[in-house]
DODOVO-170758 format. One record per residue: residue in three letters; x, y, z of N, C-alpha, C in turn. Coordinates in Angstrom, 3 decimals. Example, Ala and Ser with C-alpha at 12.3 -4.5 7.8 and 13.67 -1.06 7.14 Angstrom:
2
type=ALA; nc1=13.190; nc2=-5.690; nc3=7.800; cac1=12.300; cac2=-4.500; cac3=7.800; cc1=13.200; cc2=-3.300; cc3=7.800
type=SER; nc1=12.850; nc2=-2.250; nc3=7.080; cac1=13.670; cac2=-1.060; cac3=7.140; cc1=12.900; cc2=0.030; cc3=7.870
***
This chain:
91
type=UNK; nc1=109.471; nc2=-110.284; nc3=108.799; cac1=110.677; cac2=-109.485; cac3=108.789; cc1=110.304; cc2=-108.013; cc3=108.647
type=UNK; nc1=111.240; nc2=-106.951; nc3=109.365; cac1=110.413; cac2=-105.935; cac3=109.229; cc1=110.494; cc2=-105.113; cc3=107.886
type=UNK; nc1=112.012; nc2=-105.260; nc3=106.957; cac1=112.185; cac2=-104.397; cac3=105.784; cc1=110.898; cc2=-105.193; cc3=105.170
type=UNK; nc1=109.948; nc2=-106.390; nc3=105.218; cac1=108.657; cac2=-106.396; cac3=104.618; cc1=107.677; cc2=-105.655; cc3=104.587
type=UNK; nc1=107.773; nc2=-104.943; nc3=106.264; cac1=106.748; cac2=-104.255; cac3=106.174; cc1=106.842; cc2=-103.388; cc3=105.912
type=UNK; nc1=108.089; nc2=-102.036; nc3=105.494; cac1=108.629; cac2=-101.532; cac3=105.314; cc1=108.468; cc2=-101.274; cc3=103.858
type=UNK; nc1=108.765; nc2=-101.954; nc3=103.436; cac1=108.313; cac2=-102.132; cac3=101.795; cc1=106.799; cc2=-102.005; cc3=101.116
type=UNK; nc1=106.449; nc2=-102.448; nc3=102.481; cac1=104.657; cac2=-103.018; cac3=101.894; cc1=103.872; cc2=-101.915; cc3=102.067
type=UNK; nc1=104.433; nc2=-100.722; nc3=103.506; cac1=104.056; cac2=-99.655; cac3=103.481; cc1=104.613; cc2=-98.322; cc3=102.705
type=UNK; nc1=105.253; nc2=-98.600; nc3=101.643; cac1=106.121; cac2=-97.823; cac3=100.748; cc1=104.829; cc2=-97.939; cc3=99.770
type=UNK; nc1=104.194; nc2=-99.507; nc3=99.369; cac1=103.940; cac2=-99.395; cac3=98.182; cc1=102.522; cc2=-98.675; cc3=97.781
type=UNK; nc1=102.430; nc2=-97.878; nc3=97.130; cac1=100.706; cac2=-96.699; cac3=97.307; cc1=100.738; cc2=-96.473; cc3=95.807
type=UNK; nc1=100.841; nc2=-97.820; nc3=94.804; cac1=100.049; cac2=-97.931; cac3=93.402; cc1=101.545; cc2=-97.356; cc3=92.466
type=UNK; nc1=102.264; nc2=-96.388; nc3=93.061; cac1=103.064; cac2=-95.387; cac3=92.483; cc1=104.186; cc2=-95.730; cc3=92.154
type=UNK; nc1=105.084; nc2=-95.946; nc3=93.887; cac1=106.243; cac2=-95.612; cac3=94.534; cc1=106.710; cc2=-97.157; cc3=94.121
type=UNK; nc1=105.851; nc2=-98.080; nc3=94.181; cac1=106.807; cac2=-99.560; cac3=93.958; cc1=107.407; cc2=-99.701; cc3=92.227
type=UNK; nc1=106.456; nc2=-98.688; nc3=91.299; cac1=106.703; cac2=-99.184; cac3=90.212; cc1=108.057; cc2=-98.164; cc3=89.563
type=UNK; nc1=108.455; nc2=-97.338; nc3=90.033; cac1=110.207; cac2=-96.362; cac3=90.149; cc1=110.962; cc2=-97.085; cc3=91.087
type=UNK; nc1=110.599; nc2=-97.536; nc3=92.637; cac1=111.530; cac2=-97.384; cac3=93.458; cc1=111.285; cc2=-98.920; cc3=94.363
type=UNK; nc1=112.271; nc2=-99.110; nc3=95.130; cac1=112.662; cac2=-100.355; cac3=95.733; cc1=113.429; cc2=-100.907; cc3=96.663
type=UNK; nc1=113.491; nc2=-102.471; nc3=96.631; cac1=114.714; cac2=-102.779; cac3=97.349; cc1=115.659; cc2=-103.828; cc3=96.718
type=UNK; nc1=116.595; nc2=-104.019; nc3=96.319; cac1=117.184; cac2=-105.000; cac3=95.900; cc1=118.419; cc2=-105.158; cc3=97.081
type=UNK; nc1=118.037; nc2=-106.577; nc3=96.643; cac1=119.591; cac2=-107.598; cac3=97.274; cc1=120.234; cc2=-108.553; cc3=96.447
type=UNK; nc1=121.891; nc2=-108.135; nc3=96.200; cac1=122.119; cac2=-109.103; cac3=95.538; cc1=123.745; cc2=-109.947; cc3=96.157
type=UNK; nc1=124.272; nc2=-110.640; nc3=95.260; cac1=125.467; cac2=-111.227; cac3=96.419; cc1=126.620; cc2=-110.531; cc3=95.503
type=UNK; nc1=127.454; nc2=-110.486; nc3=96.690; cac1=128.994; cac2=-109.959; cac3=96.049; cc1=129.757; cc2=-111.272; cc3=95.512
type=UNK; nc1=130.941; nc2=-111.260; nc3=94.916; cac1=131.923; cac2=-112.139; cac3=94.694; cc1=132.740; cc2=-111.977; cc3=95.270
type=UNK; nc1=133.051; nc2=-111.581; nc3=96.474; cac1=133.938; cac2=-111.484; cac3=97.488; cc1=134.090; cc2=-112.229; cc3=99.040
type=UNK; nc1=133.259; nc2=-113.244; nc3=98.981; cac1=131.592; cac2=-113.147; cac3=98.982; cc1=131.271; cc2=-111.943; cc3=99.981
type=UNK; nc1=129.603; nc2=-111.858; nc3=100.062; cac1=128.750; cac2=-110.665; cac3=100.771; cc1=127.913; cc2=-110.237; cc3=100.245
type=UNK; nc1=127.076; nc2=-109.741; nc3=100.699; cac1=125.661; cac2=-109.099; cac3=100.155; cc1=125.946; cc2=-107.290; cc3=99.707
type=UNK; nc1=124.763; nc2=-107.104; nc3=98.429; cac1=125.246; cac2=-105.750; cac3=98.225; cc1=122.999; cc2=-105.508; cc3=98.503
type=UNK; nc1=122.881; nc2=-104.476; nc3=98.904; cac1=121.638; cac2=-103.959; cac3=99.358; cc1=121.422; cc2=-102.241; cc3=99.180
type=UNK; nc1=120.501; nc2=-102.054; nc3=98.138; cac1=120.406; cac2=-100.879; cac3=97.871; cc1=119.095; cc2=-100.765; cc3=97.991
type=UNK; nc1=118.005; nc2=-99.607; nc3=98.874; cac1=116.943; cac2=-99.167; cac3=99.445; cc1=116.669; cc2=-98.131; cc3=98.803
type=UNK; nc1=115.692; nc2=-98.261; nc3=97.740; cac1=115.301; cac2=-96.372; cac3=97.695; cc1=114.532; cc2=-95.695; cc3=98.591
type=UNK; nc1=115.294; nc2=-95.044; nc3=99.078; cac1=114.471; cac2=-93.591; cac3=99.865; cc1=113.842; cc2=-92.569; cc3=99.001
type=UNK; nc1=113.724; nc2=-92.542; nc3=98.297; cac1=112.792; cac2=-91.442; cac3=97.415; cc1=112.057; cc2=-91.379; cc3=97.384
type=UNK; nc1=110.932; nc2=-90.504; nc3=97.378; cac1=109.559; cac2=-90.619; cac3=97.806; cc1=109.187; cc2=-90.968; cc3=99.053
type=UNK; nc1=110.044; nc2=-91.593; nc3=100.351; cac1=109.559; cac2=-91.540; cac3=101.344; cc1=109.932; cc2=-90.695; cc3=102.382
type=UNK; nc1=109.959; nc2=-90.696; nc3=103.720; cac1=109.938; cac2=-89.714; cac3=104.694; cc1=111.630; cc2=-89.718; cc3=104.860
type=UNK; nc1=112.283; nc2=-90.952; nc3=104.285; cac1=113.747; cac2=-90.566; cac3=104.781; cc1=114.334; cc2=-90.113; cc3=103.921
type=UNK; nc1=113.642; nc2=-89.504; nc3=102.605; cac1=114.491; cac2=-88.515; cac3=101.503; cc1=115.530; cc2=-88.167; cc3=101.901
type=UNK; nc1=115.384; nc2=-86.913; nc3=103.268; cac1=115.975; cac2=-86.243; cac3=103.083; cc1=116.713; cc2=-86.145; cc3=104.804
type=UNK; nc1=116.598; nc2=-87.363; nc3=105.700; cac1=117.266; cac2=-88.054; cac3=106.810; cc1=118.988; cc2=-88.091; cc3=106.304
type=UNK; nc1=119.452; nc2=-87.468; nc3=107.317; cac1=121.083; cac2=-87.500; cac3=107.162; cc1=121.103; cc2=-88.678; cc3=107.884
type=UNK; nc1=122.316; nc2=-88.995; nc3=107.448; cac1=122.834; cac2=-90.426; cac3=107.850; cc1=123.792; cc2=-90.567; cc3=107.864
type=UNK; nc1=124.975; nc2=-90.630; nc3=108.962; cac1=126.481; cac2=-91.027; cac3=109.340; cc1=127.125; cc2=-92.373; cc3=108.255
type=UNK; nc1=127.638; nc2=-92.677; nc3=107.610; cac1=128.102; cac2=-93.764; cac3=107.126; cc1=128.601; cc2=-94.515; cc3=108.047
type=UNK; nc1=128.519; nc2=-95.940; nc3=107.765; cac1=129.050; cac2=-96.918; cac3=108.609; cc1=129.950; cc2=-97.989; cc3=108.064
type=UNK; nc1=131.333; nc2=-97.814; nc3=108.952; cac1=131.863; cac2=-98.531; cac3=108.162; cc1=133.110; cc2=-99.667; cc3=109.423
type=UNK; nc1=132.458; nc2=-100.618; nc3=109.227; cac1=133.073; cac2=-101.591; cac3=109.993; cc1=133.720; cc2=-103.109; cc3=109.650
type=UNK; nc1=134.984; nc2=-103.472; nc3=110.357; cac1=135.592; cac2=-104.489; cac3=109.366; cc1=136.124; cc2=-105.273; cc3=110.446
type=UNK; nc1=135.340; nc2=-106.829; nc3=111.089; cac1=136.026; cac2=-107.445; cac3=112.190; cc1=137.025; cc2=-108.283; cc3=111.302
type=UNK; nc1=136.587; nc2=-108.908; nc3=110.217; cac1=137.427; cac2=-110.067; cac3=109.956; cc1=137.240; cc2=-110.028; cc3=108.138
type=UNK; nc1=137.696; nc2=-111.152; nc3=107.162; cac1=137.014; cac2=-111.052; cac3=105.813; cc1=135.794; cc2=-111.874; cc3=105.758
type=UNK; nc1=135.229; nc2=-111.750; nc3=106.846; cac1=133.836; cac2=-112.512; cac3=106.580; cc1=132.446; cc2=-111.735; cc3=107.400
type=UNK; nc1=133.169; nc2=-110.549; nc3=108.086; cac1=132.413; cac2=-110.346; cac3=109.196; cc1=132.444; cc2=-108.028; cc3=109.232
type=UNK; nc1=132.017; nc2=-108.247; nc3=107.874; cac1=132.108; cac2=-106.577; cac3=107.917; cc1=130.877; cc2=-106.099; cc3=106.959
type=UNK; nc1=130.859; nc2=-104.682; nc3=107.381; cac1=129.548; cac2=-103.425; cac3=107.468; cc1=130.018; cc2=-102.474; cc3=106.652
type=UNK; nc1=129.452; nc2=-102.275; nc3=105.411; cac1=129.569; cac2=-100.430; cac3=104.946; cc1=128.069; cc2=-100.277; cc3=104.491
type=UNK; nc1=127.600; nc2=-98.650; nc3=105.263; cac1=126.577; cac2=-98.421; cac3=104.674; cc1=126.453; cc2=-96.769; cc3=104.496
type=UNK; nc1=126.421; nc2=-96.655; nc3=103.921; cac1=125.854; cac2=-94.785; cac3=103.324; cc1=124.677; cc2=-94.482; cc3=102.425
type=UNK; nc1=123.924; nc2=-92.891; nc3=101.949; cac1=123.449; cac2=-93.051; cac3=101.303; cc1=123.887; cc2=-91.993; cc3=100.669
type=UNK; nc1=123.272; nc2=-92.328; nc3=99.390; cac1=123.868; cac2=-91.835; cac3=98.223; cc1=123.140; cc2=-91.376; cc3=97.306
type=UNK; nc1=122.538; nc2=-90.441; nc3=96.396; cac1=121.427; cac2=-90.713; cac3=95.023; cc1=119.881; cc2=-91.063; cc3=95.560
type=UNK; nc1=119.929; nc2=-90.719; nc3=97.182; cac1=118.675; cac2=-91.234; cac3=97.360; cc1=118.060; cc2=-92.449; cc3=97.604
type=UNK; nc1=119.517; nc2=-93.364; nc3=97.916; cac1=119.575; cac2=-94.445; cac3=98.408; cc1=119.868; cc2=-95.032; cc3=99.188
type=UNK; nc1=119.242; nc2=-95.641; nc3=100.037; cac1=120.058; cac2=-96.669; cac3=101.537; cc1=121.284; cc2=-97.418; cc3=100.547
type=UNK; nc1=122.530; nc2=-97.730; nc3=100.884; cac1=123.463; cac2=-98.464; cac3=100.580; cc1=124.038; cc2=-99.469; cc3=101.354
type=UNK; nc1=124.092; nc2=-100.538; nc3=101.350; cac1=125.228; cac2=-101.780; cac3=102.094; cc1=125.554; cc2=-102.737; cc3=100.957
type=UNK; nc1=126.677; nc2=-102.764; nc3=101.818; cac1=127.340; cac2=-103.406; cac3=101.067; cc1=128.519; cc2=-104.487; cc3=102.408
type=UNK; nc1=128.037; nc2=-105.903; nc3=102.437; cac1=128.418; cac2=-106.382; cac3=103.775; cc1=128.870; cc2=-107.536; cc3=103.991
type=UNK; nc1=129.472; nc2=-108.243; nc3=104.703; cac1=130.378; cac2=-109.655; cac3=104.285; cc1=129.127; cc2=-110.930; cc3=104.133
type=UNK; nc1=129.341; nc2=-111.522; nc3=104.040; cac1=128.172; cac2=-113.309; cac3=104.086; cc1=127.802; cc2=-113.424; cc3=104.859
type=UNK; nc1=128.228; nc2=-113.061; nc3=106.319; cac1=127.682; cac2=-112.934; cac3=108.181; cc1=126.807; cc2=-112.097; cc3=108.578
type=UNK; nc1=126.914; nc2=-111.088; nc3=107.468; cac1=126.376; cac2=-109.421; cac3=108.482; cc1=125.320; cc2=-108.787; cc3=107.654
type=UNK; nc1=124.825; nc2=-110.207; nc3=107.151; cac1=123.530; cac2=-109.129; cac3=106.115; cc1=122.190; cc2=-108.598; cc3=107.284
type=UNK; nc1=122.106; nc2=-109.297; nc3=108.245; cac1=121.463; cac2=-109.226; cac3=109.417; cc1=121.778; cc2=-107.682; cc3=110.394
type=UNK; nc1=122.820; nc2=-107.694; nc3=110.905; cac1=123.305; cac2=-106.838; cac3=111.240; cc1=123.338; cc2=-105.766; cc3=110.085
type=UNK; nc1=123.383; nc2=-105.320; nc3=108.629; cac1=123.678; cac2=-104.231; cac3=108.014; cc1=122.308; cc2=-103.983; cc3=107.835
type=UNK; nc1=121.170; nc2=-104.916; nc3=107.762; cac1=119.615; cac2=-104.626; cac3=107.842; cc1=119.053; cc2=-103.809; cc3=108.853
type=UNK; nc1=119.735; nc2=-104.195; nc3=110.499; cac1=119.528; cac2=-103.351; cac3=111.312; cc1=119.620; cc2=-101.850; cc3=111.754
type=UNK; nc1=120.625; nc2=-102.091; nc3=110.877; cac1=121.535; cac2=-100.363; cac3=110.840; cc1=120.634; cc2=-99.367; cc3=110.033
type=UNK; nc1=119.540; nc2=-100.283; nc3=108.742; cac1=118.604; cac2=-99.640; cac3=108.095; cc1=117.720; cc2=-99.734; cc3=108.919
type=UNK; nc1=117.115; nc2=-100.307; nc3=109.415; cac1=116.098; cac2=-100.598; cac3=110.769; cc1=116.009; cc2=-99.293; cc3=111.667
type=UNK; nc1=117.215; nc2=-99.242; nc3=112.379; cac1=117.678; cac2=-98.601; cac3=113.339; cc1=117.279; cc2=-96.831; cc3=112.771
type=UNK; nc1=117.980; nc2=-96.435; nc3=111.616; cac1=117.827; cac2=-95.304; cac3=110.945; cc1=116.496; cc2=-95.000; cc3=110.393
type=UNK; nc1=115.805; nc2=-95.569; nc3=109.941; cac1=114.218; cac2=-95.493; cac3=109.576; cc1=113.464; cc2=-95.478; cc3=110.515
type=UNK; nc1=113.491; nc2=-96.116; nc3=111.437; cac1=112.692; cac2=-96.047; cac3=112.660; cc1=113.048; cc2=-94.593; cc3=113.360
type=UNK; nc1=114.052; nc2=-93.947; nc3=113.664; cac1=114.527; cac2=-92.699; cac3=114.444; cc1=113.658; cc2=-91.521; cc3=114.231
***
């Protein structure tokens, strides 16, 4: 998966032991996913928020915030809200 490698090239003895990635689940249901960008090259990458809603099972919000990738996304779209980090890190 690629946020593995992503991660794996973040980690340089330092940066893993402040900063990260967590995933955890909503009660709504949905996934909540917070990325630290700090310390890496997308510090300081602007980023459009995204915010999309097909159905209650099938929706996207992502911004950053504090230096953080943010999603927050229905039970369907943890795939799709990964990409959107994908998509933006790679650019």
């Amino acid at each position: 998966m690629w946020l593995q490698g992503w991660y794996t090239s973040m980690c340089d003895g330092d940066w893993e032991h402040a900063f990260g990635v967590k995933i955890e689940t909503l009660d709504n249901p949905g996934w909540s996913v917070a990325i630290d960008v700090n310390g890496t090259n997308l510090y300081d990458r602007p980023f459009e928020r995204v915010q999309v809603e097909r159905d209650e099972h099938d929706w996207v919000f992502a911004w950053v915030e504090d230096w953080k990738f943010n999603i927050a996304c229905g039970p369907t779209s943890l795939s799709e809200a990964l990409w959107i980090f994908r998509k933006w890190a790679d650019a």
